[in-house]
C-alpha positions in Angstrom: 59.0 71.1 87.1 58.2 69.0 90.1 60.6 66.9 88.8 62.8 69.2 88.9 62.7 70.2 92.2 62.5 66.7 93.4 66.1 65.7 91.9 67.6 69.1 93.1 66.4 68.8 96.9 67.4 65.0 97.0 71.0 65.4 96.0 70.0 63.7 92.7 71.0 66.6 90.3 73.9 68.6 91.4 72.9 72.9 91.5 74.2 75.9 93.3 73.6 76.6 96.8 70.9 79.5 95.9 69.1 76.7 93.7 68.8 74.5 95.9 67.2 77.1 98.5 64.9 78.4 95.5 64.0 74.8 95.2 63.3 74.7 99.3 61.3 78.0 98.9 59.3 77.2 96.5 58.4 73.5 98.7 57.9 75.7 102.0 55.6 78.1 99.8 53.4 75.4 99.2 53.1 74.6 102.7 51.9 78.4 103.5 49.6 78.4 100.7 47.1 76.1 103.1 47.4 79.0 105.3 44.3 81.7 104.7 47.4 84.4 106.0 49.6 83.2 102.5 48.2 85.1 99.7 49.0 82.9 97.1 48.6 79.5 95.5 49.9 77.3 93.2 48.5 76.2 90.1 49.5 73.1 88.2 47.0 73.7 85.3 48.8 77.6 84.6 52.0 76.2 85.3 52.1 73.5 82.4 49.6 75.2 80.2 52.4 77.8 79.8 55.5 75.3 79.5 53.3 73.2 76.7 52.9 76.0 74.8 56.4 77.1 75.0 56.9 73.7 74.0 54.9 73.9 70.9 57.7 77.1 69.5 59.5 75.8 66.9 63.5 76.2 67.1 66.1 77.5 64.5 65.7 74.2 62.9 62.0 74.3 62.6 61.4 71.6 65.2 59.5 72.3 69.0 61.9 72.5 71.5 61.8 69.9 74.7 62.5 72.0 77.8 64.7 71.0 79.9 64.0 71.0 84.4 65.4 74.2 85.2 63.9 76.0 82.6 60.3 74.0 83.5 61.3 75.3 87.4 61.4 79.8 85.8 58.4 79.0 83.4 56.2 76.8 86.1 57.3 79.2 88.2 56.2 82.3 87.1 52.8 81.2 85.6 51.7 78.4 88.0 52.0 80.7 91.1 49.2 82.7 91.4 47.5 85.2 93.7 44.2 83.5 95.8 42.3 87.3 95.3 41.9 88.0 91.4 44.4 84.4 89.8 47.0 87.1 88.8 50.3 86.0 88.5 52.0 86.1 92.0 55.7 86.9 91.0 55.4 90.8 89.8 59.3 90.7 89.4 62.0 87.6 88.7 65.7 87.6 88.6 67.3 84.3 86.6 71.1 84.6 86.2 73.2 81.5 84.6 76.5 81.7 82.5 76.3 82.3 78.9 74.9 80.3 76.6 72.4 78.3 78.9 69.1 79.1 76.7 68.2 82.5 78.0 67.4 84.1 74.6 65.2 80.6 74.4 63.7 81.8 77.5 63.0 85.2 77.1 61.5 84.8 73.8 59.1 81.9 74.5 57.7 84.1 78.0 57.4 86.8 75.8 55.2 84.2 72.6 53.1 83.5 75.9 52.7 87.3 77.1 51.8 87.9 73.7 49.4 85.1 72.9 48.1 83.3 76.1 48.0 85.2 78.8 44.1 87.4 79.1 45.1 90.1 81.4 44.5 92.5 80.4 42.4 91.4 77.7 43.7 94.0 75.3 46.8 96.5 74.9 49.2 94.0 76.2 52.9 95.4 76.1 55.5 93.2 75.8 59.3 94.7 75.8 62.9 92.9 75.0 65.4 95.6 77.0 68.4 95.6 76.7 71.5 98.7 77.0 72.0 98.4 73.0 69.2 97.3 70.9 71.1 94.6 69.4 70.9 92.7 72.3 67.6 93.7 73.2 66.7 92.2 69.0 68.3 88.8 70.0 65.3 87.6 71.8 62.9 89.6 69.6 64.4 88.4 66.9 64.1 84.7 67.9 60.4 85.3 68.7 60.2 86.6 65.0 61.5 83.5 63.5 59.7 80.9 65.5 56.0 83.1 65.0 57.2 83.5 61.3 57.2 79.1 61.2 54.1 78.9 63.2 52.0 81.2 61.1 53.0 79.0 58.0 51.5 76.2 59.0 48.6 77.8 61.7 46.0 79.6 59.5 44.4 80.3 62.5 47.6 82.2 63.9 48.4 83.6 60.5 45.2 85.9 60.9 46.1 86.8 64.0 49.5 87.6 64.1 50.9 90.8 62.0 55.3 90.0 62.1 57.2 92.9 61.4 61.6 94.0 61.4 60.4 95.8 64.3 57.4 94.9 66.2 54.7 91.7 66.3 51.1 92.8 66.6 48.4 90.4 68.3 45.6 91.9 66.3 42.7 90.3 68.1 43.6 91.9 71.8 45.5 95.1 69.9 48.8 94.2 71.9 52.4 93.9 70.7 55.8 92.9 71.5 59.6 95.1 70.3 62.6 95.6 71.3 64.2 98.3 72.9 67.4 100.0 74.0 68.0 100.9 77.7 69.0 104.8 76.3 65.5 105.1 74.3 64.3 108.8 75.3 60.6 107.0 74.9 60.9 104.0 77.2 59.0 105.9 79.9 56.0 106.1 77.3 55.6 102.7 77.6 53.2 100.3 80.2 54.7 96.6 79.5 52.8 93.9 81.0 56.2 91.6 80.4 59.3 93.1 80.4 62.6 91.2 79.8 65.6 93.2 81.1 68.7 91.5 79.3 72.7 92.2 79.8 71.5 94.1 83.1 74.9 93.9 84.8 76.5 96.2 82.5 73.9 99.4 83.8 75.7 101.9 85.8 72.4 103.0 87.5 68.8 102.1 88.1 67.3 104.4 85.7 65.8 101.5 83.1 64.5 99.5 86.0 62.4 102.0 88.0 61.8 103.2 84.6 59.9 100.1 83.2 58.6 99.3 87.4 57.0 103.0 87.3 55.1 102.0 84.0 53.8 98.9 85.4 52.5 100.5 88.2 48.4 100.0 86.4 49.3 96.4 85.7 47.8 93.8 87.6 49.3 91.3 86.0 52.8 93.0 85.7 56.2 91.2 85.4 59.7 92.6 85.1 62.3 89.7 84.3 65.8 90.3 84.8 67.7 87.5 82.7 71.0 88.2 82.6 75.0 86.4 83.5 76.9 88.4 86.1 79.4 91.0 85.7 83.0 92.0 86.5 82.2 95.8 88.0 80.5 95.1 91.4 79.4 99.1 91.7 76.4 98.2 89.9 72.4 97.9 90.7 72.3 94.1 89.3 75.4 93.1 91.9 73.3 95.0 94.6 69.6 93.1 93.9 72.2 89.6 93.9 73.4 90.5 97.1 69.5 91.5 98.3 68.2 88.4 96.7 70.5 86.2 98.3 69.5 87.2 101.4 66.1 86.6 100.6 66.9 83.1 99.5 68.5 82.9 103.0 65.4 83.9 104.8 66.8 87.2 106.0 64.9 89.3 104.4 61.3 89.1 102.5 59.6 89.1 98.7 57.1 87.5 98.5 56.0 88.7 95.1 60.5 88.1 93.6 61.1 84.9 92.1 64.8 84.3 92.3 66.6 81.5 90.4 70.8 81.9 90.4 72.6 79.5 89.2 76.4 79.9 90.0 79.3 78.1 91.2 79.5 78.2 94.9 83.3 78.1 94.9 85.4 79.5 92.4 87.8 76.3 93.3 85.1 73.8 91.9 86.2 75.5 88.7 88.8 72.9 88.4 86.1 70.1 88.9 84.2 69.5 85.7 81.6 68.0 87.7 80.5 71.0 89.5 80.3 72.6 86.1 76.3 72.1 86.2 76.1 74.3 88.8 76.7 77.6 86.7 75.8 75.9 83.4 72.2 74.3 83.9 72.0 73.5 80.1 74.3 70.4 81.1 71.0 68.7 81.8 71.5 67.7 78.4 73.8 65.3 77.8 73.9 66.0 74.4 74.6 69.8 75.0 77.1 69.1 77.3 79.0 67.1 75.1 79.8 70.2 72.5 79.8 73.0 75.8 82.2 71.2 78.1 85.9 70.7 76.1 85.1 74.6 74.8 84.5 75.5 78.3 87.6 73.7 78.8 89.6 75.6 76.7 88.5 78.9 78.4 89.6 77.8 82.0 93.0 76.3 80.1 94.0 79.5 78.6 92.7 81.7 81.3 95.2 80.0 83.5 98.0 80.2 81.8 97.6 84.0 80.5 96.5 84.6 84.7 93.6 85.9 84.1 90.4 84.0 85.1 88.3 87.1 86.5 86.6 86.7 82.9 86.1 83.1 83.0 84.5 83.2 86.1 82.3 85.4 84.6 81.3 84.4 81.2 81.5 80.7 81.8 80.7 80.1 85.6 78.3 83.4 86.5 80.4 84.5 89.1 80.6 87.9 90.0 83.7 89.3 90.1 85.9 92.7 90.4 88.0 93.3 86.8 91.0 93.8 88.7 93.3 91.3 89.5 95.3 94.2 91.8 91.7 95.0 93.7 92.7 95.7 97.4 89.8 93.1 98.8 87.5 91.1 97.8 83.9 91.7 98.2 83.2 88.7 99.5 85.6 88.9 102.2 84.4 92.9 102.8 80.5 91.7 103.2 81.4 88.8 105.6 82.4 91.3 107.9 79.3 93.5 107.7 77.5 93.7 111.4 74.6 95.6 113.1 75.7 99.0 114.3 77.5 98.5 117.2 77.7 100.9 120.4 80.6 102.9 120.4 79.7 105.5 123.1 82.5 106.2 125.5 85.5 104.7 123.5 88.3 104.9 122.3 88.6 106.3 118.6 91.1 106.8 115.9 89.6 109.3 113.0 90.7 108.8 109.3 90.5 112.1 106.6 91.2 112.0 102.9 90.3 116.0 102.1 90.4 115.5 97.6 89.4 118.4 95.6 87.1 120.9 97.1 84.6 119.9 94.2 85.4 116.3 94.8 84.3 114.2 97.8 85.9 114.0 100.8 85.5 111.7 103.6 85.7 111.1 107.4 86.5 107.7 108.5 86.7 106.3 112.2 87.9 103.0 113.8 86.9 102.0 117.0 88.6 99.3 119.4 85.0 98.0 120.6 87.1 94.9 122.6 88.7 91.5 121.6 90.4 92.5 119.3 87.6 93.9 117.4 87.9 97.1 115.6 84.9 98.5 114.8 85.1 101.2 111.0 82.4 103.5 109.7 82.6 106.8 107.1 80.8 109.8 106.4 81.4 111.6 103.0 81.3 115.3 102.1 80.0 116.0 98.2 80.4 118.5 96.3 78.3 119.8 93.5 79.9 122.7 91.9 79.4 121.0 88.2 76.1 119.7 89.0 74.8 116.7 91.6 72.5 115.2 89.0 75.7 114.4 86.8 77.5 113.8 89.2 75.5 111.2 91.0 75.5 109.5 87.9 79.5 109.8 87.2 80.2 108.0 90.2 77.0 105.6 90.6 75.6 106.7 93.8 72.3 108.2 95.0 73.9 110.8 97.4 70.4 112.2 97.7 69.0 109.3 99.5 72.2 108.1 100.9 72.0 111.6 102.2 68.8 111.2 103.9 70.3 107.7 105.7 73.4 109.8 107.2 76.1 108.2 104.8 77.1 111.8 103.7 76.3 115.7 103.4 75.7 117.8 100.1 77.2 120.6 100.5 75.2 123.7 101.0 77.5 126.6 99.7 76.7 128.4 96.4 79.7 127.8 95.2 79.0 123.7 94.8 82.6 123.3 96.8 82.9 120.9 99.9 82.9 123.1 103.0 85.7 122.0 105.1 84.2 124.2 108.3 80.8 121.5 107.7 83.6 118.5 107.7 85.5 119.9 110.9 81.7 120.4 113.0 80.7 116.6 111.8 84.3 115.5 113.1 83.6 117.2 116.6 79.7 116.1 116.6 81.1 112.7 116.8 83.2 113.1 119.4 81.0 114.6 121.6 78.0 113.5 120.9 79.6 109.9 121.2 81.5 110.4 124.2 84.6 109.4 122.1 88.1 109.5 123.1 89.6 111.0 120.3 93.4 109.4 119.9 94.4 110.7 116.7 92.7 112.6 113.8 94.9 111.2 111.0 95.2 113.2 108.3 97.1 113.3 104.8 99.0 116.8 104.9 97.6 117.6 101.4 95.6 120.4 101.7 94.5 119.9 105.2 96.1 123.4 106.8 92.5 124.9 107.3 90.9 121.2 109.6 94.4 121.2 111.3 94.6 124.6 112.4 90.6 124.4 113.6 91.3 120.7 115.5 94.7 121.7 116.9 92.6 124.8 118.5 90.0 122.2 119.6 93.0 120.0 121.4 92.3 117.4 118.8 95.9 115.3 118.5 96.6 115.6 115.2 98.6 112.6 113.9 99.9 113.1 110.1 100.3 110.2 107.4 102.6 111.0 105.1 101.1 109.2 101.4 103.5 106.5 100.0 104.3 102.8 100.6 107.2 103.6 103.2 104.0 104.7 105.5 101.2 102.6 104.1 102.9 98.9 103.0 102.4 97.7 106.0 99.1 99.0 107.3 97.5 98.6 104.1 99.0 94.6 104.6 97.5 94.7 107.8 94.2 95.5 107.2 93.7 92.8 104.7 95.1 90.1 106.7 93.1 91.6 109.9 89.9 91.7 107.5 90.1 88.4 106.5 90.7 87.2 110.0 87.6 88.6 111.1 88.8 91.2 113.4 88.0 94.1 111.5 83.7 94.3 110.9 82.0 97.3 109.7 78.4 98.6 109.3 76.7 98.6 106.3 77.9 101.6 104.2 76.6 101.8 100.8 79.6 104.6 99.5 82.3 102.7 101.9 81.7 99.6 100.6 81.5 101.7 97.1 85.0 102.9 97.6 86.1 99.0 98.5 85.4 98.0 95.4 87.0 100.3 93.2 89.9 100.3 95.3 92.8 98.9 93.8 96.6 98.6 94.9 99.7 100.2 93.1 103.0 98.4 94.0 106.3 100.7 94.8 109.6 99.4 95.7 108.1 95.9 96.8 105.2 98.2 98.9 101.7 98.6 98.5 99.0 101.5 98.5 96.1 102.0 97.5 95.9 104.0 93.9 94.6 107.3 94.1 95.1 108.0 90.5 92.5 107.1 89.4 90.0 110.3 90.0 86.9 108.8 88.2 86.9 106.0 90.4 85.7 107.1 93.9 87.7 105.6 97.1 88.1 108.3 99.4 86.7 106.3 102.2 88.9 103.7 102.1 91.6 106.1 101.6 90.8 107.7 104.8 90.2 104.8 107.1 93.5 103.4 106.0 95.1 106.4 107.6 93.0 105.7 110.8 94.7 102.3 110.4 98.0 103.3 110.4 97.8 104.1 114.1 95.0 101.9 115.1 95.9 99.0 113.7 98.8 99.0 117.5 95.9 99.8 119.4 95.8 96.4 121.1 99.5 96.0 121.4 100.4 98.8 122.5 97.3 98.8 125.4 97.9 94.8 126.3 101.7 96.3 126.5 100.9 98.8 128.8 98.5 96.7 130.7 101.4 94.3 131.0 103.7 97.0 132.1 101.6 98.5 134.8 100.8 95.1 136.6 104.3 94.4 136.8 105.3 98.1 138.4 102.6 97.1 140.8 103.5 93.9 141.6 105.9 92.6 144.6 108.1 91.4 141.4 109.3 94.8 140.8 112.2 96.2 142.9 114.8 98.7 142.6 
């Protein structure tokens, strides 16, 4: 393990960015361990006690398997740090992502031999659970723990008494504890109190449910570890592609978790796809010679084909465990959306251009708002409106989003009328409480003429300028252009929005007549706000022309230049 860590921080084995800060944490941990204020310490004895044993598992072929530095780094990791009150383990949760085939069915199975066998806490009616959303995958790792106990207790007598194998579950009769596999859907997972708990395939889970699940039933367990081991995914509207993003700050030393161990392995370009080289980065395993012989000209074949059919979103995936949106037509990229995510910003007393996208009355509709904050800065934020006429429960999980709490952080209103339908008087009073309570010079509510008759004739009485955007790439081509190019640039920044940045990742673009738009058509696949800040954009996005313009104008009027 210290080996490990030694060749990664010294340039000597090439990793990913995040490793090579996991690596650095995991140094500057030791440091605050001599501090009475750091509750936890590391142990050298737990740490290899637990990788020998691993060690001693025998493989498909019947022979112990050598473990390689990275996967010394996860095991050394999560048994060697412990807490200084109690020696329970430190890490209550972990998060290891690598591509595909890198050993994580190896890895999963031998924590779980050791949660089964080794560990002592608690000394009986140890749980350990394989998850997974189909049992199939959640039996690959059980399965491999099967095989390699199954070899052991032939030549262990001492083993053989105290291990009962079965299709199903593995009993450790002496402490009464057991290990089995289970699907994500199981209607009996909450029964269960795992002390380890391997989470595979997590990216493909549309909500939180298993996790807080499993979390809630280790809330007794002093010794309690939830793993997530899985590669990333190509839908970003997903709890695993939030914890990345959360986790990666932490490995940035913007936020803390102390008690989350975090190993990614990734490429940190998808360029240094076309460098073999760099390969390691995402694929670990390649520590072995040997293995990366046999992975590398297969690996090779993937990027080959992927190229020539266009379509590398999968590769990036599968083979280099980067995540990605599935479609090639997305309107932005995530990475390019979240580079431009500030602090709130003050916008009292200025200028405002206010973007609405009124769907179905038992839809969602939202209220989007760009404001000109200076430099050529504009400054966006939403509020959505949800309906619950066929039930919030389902729909919450339809479209992936805890409206409940995000209602409680002002990202949106549930609406309040019996009949579940958004209330468009509720949607006009939030549009005015901004204005006013903001100080806002209002410039334009912009509005798709679609069912809007009901807000206009309310803001028209209000004096509200109403400025209509008529839907179609003759209007939009160019704003919707704009706004990428402006985005990318950095002149367009935003405020963290959970159902915003939602909507910017499911939005995709439609092409007409050599034009772009943003595809509504798809219903299932919520983008309102976007939708509605692009019609703020159509107007705002000459907000600094048209002001530098008539800045220009005016000084020349006033100026000794000008003479009729």
């Amino acid at each position: 393990m210290n080996k490990y860590i030694e060749q990664v921080l010294s340039g000597e084995l090439i990793t990913s960015k995040k490793m090579i800060l996991a690596c650095q944490r995991h140094v500057d941990d030791l440091s605050r361990a001599k501090n009475d204020d750091f509750p936890y310490r590391f142990d050298d004895t737990h740490a290899e006690k637990a990788i020998k044993f691993i060690e001693l598992l025998p493989g498909t072929d019947g022979k112990p398997i050598k473990m390689l530095g990275f996967q010394k780094f996860v095991v050394g990791s999560l048994y060697g740090w412990r807490t200084k009150e109690g020696n329970y383990r430190r890490f209550n949760r972990a998060f290891v992502s690598k591509s595909r085939k890198n050993g994580k069915t190896y890895l999963a199975s031998g924590m779980a031999a050791n949660a089964l066998i080794m560990e002592k806490e608690p000394a009986e009616g140890r749980q350990v659970l394989f998850v997974s959303n189909a049992l199939k995958q959640a039996k690959l790792g059980y399965d491999m723990l099967a095989n390699s106990l199954k070899k052991v207790v032939k030549s262990s007598k001492f083993l053989r008494q105290q291990l009962k194998i079965m299709n199903s579950k593995i009993i450790h009769k002496p402490s009464n504890s057991f290990a089995m596999a289970l699907a994500s859907e199981t209607s009996t997972l909450d029964g269960f109190g795992p002390t380890t708990a391997i989470l595979d395939e997590w990216h493909e889970a549309k909500t939180r449910k298993t996790y807080d699940v499993i979390r809630s039933g280790q809330t007794q367990q002093k010794n309690g570890l939830l793993c997530v081991i899985s590669t990333a995914g190509l839908e970003l509207n997903v709890p695993m592609y939030e914890e990345y993003l959360l986790l990666s700050r932490v490995l940035e030393g913007k936020e803390e978790a102390d008690r989350y161990f975090i190993a990614i392995w990734e490429l940190d370009d998808p360029e240094e796809v076309n460098d073999t080289d760099m390969w390691i980065k995402a694929n670990p395993i390649f520590e072995s010679e040997e293995i990366k012989k046999v992975m590398l000209p297969t690996i090779q074949d993937d990027v080959n084909l992927a190229l020539k059919q266009n379509n590398l979103n999968s590769v990036l995936v599968k083979n280099f465990n980067l995540w990605r949106q599935a479609s090639e037509d997305s309107f932005l990229s995530s990475e390019d959306w979240l580079a431009r995510e500030v602090e709130p910003q003050d916008i009292k007393g200025k200028p405002v251009y206010i973007g609405i996208d009124l769907s179905k009355t038992d839809d969602l509709t939202s209220v989007s708002w760009i404001v000109p904050i200076g430099n050529g800065k504009l400054y966006c934020d939403s509020h959505s409106f949800v309906a619950t006429k066929y039930g919030l429960q389902d729909k919450e999980k339809r479209d992936g989003l805890p409206y409940r709490e995000l209602e409680k952080i002002g990202e949106c209103s549930i609406t309040q009328l019996e009949s579940g339908i958004v209330d468009y008087d509720q949607v006009f009073e939030f549009i005015q409480e901004l204005i006013e309570t903001n100080d806002l010079e209002c410039l334009g509510i912009c509005y798709d003429p679609y069912n809007a008759n009901s807000l206009i004739a309310r803001a028209e009485k209000s004096n509200y300028p109403m400025l209509e955007v008529r839907q179609g790439t003759l209007t939009l081509n160019v704003p919707t252009r704009t706004f990428r190019e402006q985005l990318f640039e950095g002149n367009i920044l935003h405020k963290k929005n959970q159902i915003l940045t939602h909507a910017v990742n499911n939005a995709i673009t439609k092409e007409d007549n050599g034009g772009i738009q943003i595809n509504k058509a798809k219903n299932s696949n919520k983008i309102d706000p976007i939708a509605a800040l692009i019609n703020a954009y159509v107007f705002a996005m000459d907000y600094y022309l048209e002001t530098e313009g008539k800045k220009a104008d005016n000084d020349f009027y006033s100026s000794d230049d000008f003479d009729f």
